[in-house]
C-alpha positions in Angstrom: 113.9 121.0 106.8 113.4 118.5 104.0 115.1 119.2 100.4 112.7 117.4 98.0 112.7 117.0 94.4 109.8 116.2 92.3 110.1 115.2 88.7 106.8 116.9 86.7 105.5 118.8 89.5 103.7 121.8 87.8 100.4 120.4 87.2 98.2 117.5 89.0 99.7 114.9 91.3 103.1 116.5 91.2 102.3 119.9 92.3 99.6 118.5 95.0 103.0 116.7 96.1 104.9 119.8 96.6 102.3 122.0 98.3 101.9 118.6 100.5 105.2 118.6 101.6 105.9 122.5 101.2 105.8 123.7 104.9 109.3 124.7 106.5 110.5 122.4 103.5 112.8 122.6 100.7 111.2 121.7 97.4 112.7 121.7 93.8 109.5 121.9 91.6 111.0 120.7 87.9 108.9 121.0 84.7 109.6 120.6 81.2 107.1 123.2 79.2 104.7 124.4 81.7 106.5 127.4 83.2 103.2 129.3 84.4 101.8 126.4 86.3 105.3 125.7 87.8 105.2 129.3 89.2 101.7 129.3 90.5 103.1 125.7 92.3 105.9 128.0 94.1 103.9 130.4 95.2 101.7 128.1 96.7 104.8 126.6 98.4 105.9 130.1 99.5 102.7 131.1 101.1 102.8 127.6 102.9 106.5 128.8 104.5 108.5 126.3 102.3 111.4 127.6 99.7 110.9 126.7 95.8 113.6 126.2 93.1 112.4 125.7 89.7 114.3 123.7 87.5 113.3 122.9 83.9 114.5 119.9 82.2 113.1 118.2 79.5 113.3 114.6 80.3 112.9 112.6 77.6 116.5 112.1 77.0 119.9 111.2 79.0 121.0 115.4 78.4 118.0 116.6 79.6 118.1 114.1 82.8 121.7 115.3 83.3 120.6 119.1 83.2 118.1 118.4 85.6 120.7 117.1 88.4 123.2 120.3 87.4 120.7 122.4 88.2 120.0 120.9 91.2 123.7 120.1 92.1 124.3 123.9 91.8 122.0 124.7 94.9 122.5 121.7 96.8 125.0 119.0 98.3 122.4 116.8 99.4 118.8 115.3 98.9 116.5 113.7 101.5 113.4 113.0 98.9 113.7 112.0 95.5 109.9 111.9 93.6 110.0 110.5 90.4 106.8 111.7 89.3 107.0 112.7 85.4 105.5 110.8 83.4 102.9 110.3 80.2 101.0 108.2 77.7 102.3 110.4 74.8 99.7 108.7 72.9 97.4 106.0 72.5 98.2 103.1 70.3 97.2 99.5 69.4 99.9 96.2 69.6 98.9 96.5 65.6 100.7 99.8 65.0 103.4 100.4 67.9 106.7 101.6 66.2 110.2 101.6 67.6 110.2 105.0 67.9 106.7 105.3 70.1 108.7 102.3 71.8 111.5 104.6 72.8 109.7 108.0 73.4 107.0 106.2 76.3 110.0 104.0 77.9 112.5 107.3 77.7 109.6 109.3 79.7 108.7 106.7 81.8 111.2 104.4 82.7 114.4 105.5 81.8 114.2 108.9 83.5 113.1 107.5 86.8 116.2 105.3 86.5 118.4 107.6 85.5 117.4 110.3 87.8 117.5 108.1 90.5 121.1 106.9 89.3 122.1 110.8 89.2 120.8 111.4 92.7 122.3 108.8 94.8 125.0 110.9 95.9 123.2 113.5 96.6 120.5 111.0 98.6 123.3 109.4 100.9 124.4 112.8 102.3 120.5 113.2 103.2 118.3 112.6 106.2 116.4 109.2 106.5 116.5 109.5 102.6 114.0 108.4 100.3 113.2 107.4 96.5 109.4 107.3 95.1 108.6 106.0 92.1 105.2 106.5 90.2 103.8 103.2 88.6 100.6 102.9 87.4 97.3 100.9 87.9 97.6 100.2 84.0 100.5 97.8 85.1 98.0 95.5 86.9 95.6 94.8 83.9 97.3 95.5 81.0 95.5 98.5 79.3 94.0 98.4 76.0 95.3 101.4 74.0 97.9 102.1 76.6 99.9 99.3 76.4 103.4 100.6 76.4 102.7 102.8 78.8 101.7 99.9 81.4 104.6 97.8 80.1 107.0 100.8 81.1 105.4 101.5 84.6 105.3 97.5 85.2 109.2 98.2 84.8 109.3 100.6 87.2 107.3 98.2 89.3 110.1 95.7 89.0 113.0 98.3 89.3 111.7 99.5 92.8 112.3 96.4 94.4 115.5 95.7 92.9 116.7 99.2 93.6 115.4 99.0 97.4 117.9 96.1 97.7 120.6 97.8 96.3 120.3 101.3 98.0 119.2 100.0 101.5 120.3 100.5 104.5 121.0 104.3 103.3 118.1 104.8 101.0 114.5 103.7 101.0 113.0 103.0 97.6 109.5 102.5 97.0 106.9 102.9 94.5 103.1 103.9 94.0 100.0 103.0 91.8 97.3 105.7 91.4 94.4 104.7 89.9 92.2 106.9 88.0 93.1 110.7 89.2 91.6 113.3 87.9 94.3 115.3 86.6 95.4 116.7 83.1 96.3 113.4 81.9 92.6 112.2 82.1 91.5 115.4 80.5 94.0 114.6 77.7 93.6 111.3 77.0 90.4 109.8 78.3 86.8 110.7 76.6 84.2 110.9 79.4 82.7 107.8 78.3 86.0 105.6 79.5 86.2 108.0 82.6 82.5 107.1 83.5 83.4 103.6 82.4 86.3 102.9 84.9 84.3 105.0 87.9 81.5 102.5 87.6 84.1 99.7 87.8 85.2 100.9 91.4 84.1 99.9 94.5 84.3 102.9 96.0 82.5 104.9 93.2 84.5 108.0 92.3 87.9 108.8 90.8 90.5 109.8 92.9 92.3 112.9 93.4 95.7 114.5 93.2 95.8 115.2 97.0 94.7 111.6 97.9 98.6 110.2 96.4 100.4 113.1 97.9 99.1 112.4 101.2 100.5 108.5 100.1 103.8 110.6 99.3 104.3 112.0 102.5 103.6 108.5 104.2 106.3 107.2 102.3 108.5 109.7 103.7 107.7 109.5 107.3 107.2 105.8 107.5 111.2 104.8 108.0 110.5 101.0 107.9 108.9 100.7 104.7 111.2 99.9 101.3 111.1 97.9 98.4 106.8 98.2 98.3 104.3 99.5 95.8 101.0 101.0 97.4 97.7 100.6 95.2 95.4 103.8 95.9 92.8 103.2 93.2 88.9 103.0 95.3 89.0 99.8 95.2 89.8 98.8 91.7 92.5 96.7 92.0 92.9 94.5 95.2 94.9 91.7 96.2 
């Protein structure tokens, strides 16, 4: 048995991650606001035989990041998976009108949680079997993204911070990262008009959007694959290659 936590797993690529990974596993589903979706996300796990913990944290700042890991320090003395999956644009902006405080709030979400968190957990992660970190970057990193930018500068950090953090952690702790593309999940319906969502599917090779399942299927390759660390994996149709 696996005990997994995944950062914003009640909706879209988290939650696909945790029913993924749910059978005869352990998995602590954290959400900030959506309470409703996180429980629909346990049942799931339930009816697939795995055990859910909820844990709500809002993550945004270093309190809410050190909640998080009480909660979870309260049911359990170790960790084998650590997904650092919450995330968000918070809004889109131009270079023109970015303020420090739109600054802070996307690299608070973004970046510093995933650091943080992962900080928090290592404890937890060297008392765990064949342990593992996964980050979630962005496609947005690879361009730059129009509208977006601070979003893409804070996943390109993460980017970097993998690597360095695989260095550090290994031999105990794998750390790795991954780059959706376009997924259709709430973020999309939030913040993209279906003009630039029929815009970017025509841009890609394989000529649809992805979906939630197709990175949590990634996720648990991650996990299984004990001789991979230190790499980012592009799943995006075909719309960024090396």
């Amino acid at each position: 048995m696996l005990k997994i936590l995944i950062t914003g797993a009640s909706t879209g690529i988290g939650a696909a991650t945790a029913l993924e990974m749910a059978e005869n596993n352990e998995i602590f589903v954290h959400y900030n606001a959506s309470r409703d979706e996180a429980e629909l996300v346990a049942a799931g796990i339930r009816a697939k035989g795995g055990t859910p913990h909820l844990v709500q944290a809002n993550l945004m700042d270093a309190a809410g990041c050190n909640s998080l890991y009480a909660q979870l320090a309260e049911v359990t003395d170790s960790l084998d998976v650590l997904v650092n999956n919450a995330g968000g644009l918070i809004e889109r902006h131009t270079v023109k009108d970015m303020t420090w405080d739109l600054m802070e709030r996307i690299f608070a979400l973004n970046t510093f949680s995933t650091m943080l968190m992962t900080r928090l957990c290592v404890p937890l992660l060297e008392k765990g079997s064949n342990a593992t970190v996964i980050n979630m970057t962005s496609i947005a990193m690879r361009f730059g993204a129009p509208s977006a930018t601070l979003y893409a500068a804070s996943k390109s950090a993460i980017d970097s911070y993998t690597r360095g953090a695989a260095r550090e952690l290994a031999p105990q702790i794998r750390v790795n990262a991954i780059a959706p593309g376009v997924i259709l999940t709430p973020f999309h319906e939030r913040y993209s008009t279906a003009e630039r969502l029929e815009a970017m599917r025509s841009n890609t090779p394989l000529g649809e959007h992805g979906e939630s399942d197709h990175i949590a299927s990634a996720v648990r390759f991650l996990i299984e694959n004990t001789f991979i660390t230190g790499e980012t994996i592009d799943i995006n149709g075909g719309m960024f290659m090396r």
